[in-house]
N, C-alpha and C positions, 0 to 999 in steps of 0.2 A: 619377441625379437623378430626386427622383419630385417632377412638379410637381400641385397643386391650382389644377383650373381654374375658373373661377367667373363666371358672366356676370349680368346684372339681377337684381341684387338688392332694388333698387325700396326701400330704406330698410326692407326689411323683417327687423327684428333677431332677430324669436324664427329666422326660418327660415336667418340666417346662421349664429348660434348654434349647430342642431341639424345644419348640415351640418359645421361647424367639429370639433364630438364624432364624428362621425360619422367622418370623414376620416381619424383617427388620426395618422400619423407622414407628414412629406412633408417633402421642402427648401426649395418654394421656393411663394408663391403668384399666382398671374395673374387679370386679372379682364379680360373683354371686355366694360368698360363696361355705363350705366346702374346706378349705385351708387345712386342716388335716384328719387324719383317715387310715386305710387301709396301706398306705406306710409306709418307714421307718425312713424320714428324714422330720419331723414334722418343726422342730428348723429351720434349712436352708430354707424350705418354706413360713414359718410366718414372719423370718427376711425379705426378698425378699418383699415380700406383703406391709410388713411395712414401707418399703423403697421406693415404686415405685411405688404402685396401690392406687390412687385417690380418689376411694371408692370401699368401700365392705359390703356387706350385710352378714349376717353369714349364716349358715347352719346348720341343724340339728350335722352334726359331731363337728363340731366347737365348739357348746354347750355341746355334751357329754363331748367331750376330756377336756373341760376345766372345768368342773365337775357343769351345769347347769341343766342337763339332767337327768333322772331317766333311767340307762342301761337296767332297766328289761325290755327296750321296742325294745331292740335289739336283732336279731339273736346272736347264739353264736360267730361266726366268728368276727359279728362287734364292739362286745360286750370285745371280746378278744384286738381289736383292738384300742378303744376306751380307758381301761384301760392302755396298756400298751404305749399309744401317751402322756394321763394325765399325768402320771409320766416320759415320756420323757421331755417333754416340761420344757426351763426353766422359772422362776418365769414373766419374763418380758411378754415370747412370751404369758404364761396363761395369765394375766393382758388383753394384747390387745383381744388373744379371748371372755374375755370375757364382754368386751367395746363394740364389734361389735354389729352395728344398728341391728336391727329386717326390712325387706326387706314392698314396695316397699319403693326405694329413686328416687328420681327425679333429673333429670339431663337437665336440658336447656327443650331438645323435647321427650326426654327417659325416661325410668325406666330401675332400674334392680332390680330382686327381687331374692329367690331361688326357691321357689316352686309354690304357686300362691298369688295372691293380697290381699284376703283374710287368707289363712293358710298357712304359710312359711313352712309347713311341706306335703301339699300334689303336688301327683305327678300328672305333667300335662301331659298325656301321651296319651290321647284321643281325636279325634275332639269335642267330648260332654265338655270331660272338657274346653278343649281352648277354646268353646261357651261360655261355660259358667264364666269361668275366664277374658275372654274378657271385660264384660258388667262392671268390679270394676277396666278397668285401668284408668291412669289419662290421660297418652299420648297415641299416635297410636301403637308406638313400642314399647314395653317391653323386656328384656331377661331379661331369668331365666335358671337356673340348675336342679339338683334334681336327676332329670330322667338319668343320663350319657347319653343322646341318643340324637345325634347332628339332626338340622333341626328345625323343629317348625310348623307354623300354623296362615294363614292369613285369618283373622273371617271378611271374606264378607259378606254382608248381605244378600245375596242372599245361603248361606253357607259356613263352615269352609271349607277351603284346605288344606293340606299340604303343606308343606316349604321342599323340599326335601335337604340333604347334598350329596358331591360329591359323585361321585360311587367307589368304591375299588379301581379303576385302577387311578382313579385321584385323586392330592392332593387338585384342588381347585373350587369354585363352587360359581358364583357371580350371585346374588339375585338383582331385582331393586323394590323398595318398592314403592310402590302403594300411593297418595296423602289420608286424611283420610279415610284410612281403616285400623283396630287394625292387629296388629302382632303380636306375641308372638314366639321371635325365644332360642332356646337354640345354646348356641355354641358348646356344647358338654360337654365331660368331661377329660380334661388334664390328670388325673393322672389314668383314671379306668375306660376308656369307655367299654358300657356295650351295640353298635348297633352291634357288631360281627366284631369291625376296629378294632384293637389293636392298631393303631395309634394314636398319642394324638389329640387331639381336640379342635379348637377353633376358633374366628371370629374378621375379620378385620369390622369394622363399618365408615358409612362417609357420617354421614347426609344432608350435603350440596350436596351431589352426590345422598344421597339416594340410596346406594346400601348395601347390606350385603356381604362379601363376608366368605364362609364356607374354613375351612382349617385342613387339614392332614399332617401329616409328621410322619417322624417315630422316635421311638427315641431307646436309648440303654436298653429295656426291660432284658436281663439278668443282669445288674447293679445290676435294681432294686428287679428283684427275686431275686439278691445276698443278697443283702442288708436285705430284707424281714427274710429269711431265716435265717441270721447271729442273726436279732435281736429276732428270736423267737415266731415271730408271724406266726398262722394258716399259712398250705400249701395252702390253696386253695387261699389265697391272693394272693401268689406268680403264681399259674397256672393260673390264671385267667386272666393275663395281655398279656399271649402268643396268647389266643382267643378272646378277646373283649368283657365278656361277665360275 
């Protein structure tokens, strides 16, 4: 079983698109939340999701956009952004957002979650925290999202490591996981990575192999500033895809 993993997509459709080609042949696909927010094209993402990913956990935007969330806890940007995905979204795709599970789910030997096992809203962005978010999985593996910043964190006992993703000049980077010893990998973030790749982001998985593999590709980023721009949402949404960050 080769699973395609896929975390914040942020409604950004060219960069689901060019990971979708990209991915080739898989069985099954998984998404650790934030299917909306930030981009333009909420409706075409959510349809897609609905259609073809096997499980999903939500995300904190997921629950804004689909009006579960108190905004006053957003920056202005996302705040902006949020509001106007709400009112894009039609009646069906709101419905499903806001169906979506609360994170971790269990999957055969896996979890996915979005943020940690405990608080689906915080960011796991530390070796401290990956210790310590280690010690509440169920399985060895977990992914999650959250953080847009591909890579993760293999909690040996002897101490946490880093999971490193490929480097700039390459698109892809294959991991072999360790028999029980917890992981916590992010696959990145499809629609709005935020490690300084502007490239989308995401992971081919294949437990029977036990490997991870990390993946880049690039995709048609002025689309989507077009796009952004057309519908009126903050600039900085739109420049921020050209950086990574």
């Amino acid at each position: 079983m080769r699973y395609l993993i896929i975390s914040d997509i942020h409604g950004n459709w060219e960069a689901l698109q060019a990971v979708l080609a990209d991915a080739g042949s898989y069985d099954q696909a998984l998404c650790c939340g934030d299917l909306v927010g930030y981009c333009a094209d909420p409706n075409e993402v959510v349809c897609w999701v609905r259609d073809n990913v096997k499980a999903v956990v939500r995300g904190n935007h997921d629950r804004a956009c689909a009006g579960l969330e108190d905004l006053e806890w957003f920056n202005p940007v996302a705040r902006a952004a949020a509001s106007w995905t709400g009112s894009a979204l039609t009646p069906e795709n709101l419905v499903y957002l806001r169906s979506l599970p609360r994170g971790p789910i269990t999957l055969d030997s896996f979890q996915i979650l979005h943020g940690s096992p405990l608080d689906e809203d915080e960011y796991v962005a530390s070796s401290a925290a990956a210790g310590q978010a280690a010690q509440y999985l169920e399985k060895d593996v977990a992914f999650f999202g959250h953080t847009h910043q591909q890579g993760g964190y293999l909690c040996h006992r002897n101490g946490v490591r880093r999971v490193m993703p490929p480097d700039f000049e390459k698109t892809r980077r294959v991991i072999q996981v360790e028999r029980e010893v917890p992981y916590l990998i992010n696959p990145g973030s499809v629609g709005q990575p935020r490690d300084g790749d502007p490239r989308a982001a995401y992971a081919i998985y294949d437990p029977e192999a036990r490997t991870v593999e990390f993946r880049r590709t690039q995709y048609d980023i002025l689309s989507a500033q077009s796009k952004i721009r057309d519908a009126g949402l903050p600039e900085a949404l739109a420049e921020r895809l050209q950086f990574g960050n």
